[in-house]
N, C-alpha and C positions, 0 to 999 in steps of 0.2 A: 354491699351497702345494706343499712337496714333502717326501715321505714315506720313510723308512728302516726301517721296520718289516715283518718277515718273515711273511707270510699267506696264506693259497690264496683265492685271487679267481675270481671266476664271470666274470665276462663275456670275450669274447674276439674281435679285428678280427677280420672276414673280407673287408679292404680286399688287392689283390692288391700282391705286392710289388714294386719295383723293379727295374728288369735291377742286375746285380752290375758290372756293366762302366758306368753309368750313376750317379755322384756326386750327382746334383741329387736333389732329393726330388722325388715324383711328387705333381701335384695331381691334386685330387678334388674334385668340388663337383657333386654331382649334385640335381635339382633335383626334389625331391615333395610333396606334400602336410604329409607330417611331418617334413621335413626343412627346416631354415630355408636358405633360398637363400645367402642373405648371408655363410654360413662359407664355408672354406676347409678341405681335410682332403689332407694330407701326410705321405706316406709316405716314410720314409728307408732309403736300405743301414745295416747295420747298423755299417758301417765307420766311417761318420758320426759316430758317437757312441760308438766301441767306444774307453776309455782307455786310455793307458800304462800299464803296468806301475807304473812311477815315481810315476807320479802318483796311483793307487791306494793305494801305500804312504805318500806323502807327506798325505792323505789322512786315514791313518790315524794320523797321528803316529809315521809309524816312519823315524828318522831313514837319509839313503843312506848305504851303505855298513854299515850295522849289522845287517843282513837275514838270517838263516839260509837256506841252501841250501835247506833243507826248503821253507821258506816261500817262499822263489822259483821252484820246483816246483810248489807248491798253487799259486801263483797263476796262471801259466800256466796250469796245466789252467783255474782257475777263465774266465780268459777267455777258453780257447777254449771251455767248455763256454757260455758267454753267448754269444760269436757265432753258435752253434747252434741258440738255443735265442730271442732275442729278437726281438719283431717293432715296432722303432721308430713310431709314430704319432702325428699332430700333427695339432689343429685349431685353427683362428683365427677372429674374427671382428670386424672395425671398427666401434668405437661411436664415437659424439659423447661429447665434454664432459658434455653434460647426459644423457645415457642413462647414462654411467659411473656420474656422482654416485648417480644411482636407486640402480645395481649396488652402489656401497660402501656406501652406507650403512646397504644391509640391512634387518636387523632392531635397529635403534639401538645395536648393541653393541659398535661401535667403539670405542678409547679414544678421551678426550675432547680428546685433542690428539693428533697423530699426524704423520708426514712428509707421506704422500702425499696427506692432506686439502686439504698446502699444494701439493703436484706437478701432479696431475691438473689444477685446474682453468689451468695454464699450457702447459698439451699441445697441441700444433698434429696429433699424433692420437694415435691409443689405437688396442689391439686389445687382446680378451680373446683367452685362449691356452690350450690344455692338452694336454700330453704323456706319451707315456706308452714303456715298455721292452714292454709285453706282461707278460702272467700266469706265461710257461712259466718266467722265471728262480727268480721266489719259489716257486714250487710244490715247483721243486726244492733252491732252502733249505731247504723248511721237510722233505724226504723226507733230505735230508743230514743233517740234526739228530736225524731221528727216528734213523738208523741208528747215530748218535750221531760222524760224521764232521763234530768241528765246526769243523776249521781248514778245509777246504775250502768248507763251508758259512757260514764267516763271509765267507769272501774274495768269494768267488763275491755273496754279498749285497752286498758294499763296491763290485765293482764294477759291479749291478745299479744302487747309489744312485750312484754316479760318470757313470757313462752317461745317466740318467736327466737330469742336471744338465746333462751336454754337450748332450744333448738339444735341453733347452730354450733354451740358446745357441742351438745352431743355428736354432729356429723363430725365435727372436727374430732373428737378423741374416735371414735368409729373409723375413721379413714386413719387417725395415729395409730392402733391395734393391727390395722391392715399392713402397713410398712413394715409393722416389727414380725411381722411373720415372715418364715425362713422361706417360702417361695415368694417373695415381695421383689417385683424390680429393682426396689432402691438397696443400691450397692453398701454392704457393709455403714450401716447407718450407726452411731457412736453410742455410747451407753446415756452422756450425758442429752444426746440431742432432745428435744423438747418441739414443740409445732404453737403455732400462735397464726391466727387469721387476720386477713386486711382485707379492708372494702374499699369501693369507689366511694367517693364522698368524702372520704376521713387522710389523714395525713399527708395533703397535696396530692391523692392518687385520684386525677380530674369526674366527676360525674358522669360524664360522657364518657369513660371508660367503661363500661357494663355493655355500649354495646359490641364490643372485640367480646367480650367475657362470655357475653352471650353466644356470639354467631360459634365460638368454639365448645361453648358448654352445651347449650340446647334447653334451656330450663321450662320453656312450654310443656315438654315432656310430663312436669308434676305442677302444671296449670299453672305457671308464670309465665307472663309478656310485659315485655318493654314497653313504655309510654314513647313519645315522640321527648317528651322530658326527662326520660331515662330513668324515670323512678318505677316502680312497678305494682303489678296487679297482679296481685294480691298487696297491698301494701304492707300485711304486717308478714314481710319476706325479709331473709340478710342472704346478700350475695357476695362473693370474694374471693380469697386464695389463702390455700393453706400452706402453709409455709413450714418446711422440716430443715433445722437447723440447728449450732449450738447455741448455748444463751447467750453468745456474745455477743453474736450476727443480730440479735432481735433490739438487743439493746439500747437507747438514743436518747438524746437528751430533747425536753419540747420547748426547745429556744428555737424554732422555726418558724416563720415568719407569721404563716397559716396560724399557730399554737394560741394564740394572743385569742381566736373568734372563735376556736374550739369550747363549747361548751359543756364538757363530759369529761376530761381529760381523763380516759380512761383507762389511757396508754401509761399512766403511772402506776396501774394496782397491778394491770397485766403484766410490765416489766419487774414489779417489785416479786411475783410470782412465780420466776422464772426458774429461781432454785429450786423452790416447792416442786415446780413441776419435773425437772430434768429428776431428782430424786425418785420420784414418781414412777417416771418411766424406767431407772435403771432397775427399779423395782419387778418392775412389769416384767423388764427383758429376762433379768434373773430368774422371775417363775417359771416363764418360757422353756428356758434353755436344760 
């Protein structure tokens, strides 16, 4: 799931960061008692994830070229004040087919038809996922708002949720790289396969699914906890599963009942992308090999 709503969150990584000079995320998989072996925990520069200006705006539905100087001022400051201020953090962890199904299913409160009911079980893999920006951006939304500075404090929010989404891009092609490597558990994966993510919240996969997601992923690990509401703290976090398949499998039409209240239909740019991206990757595999 991924959250846009401004709140002071408690918990807080104390994973160390990245050198600045160093692009790749840093792994972490330390091995304890309470800690599940099987994740993955990555750390990003924050560069990694820090948006365009442009695309912040775009974003926001604010047409180029119709931008007030003011506002192109706030927003500058707003993302240098986030590259200051964010501490990127990502955890992963690879299920089977049949451990996912457990995961979605939950507490039965799926809707009764849904996309990824049909997706998953056509996955040659999966990984559960969760990301997050760090506490310190919304903390200080929500101290901007109180001082009653709210163009800066919107912006500066617009681009904590911006970031937060490149994010999870990045994890997601990051754990894609990992698959295509020849000691990668996933058996003989296809030239054309392509990975595309799903959260709780979105395409009938119920809200209250995050917490199976969690009890098997562990995302506290990089300072995310679950609400009793199931939304999370840090809130500008996306949480979900990555799905490795062919473009077929990903496919669907959003004549689903849920589609009509969706307000982002965002499932049409990513489906419309899917060539782009299997190319993409046969690209990849070819340099590889």
């Amino acid at each position: 799931m991924k959250q846009n709503l401004a709140q002071k969150p408690e918990a807080k990584s104390q994973e160390p960061k990245p050198s600045a000079r160093n692009p790749k995320p840093v792994v972490r998989n330390p091995k304890t008692k309470t800690q599940n072996p099987k994740s993955v925990l990555l750390r990003f520069p924050v560069r990694s994830c820090l948006p365009e200006a442009d695309a912040v705006l775009r974003e926001q539905g604010i047409p180029e070229g119709r931008v007030d100087r003011r506002i192109v001022e706030a927003l500058a400051e707003a993302l240098d004040l986030f590259a200051g201020l964010a501490e990127p953090a990502g955890i992963t962890a690879d299920v089977s087919v049949d451990e996912f199904g457990r995961i979605f299913r939950g507490a039965g409160r799926n809707a009764p038809d849904n996309p990824l009911a049909n997706i998953y079980p056509k996955a040659r893999g999966l990984a559960l996922f969760a990301v997050t920006v760090g506490p310190k951006p919304e903390k200080l939304v929500a101290r901007l708002f109180e001082e009653g500075k709210f163009e800066l404090g919107y912006l500066l929010d617009a681009v904590a949720s911006s970031a937060a989404d490149r994010l999870a891009e990045q994890v997601q092609n990051t754990w894609a790289l990992s698959v295509l490597n020849p000691k990668s558990k996933i058996q003989n994966p296809k030239p054309r396969d392509v990975v595309l993510r799903y959260s709780p919240g979105y395409c009938g996969w119920d809200l209250t699914g995050q917490r199976a997601l969690f009890r098997r992923l562990g995302p506290a690990r990089i300072g995310i906890r679950l609400r009793r509401s199931c939304l999370m703290e840090p809130l500008k976090s996306v949480s979900g599963v990555i799905v490795l398949a062919a473009p077929e499998a990903h496919r669907f039409r959003n004549d689903f009942p849920f589609c009509s209240t969706c307000a982002t239909k965002s499932c049409r740019a990513r489906i419309a992308g899917l060539t782009k991206r299997g190319e993409k990757a046969t690209k990849t595999r070819r340099a590889r090999e």
